[in-house]
Phi, psi and omega in degrees: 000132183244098174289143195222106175329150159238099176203005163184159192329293178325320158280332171282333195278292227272006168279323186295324183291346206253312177315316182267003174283294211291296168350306183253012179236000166245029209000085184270141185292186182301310176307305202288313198284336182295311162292319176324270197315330142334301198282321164291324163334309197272318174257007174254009183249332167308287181341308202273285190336301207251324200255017162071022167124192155164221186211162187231146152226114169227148179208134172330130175199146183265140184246182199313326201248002157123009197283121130341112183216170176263135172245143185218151179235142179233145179213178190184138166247044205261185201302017210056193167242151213265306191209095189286357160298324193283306199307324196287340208284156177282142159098339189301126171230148193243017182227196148302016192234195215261033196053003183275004161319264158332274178321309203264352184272266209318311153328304201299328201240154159294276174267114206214143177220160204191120162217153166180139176249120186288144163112000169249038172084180171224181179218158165215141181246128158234168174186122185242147200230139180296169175241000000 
């Protein structure tokens, strides 16, 4: 497992670069790693933007029935989301940019879990599985 700083533009490129390595070495198609890398993308641009910096943890991982897949964790301790349905929703955006973070992540990926309380931070879980 490699945890990867979140604290500038520069940490978001080397979470995308690590997403898409950890991707292709557990052999996810061309199609799977694209998405992956988008969703890491989208939420380690998250992390630094709304949660004020944090860490990515991504690792290689086996589910039950032998498929492989990448799981990456983002955690961060900034203010949280106030009503994280509203955050989930398509098109919501609480900054300038065009609402598919959270939501357009959450499609993209096999498993995504998102927990976060304001003023403690947030956490978001993905996992894309080889098919």
């Amino acid at each position: 497992m490699d945890e990867l700083p979140i604290q500038s533009g520069d940490d978001v490129v080397r979470v995308r670069q690590r997403a898409r390595m950890a991707a292709a070495d557990c052999g996810l198609s061309l199609v799977d790693q694209t998405k992956l890398v988008t969703a890491a993308s989208e939420l380690a641009r998250n992390t630094l933007v709304h949660g004020g910096g944090g860490t990515a943890r991504v690792e290689v991982v086996k589910s039950g029935n032998g498929r492989s897949g990448v799981k990456i964790g983002f955690a961060d301790n900034g203010p949280g989301i106030a009503d994280m349905e509203l955050a989930l929703t398509d098109g919501y955006s609480s900054g300038t940019g065009l609402g598919l973070g959270l939501s357009g992540a959450r499609r993209l990926v096999d498993e995504f879990e998102l927990a976060s309380e304001p003023g403690t931070g947030t956490t978001v879980l993905v996992v894309k599985w080889s098919r």
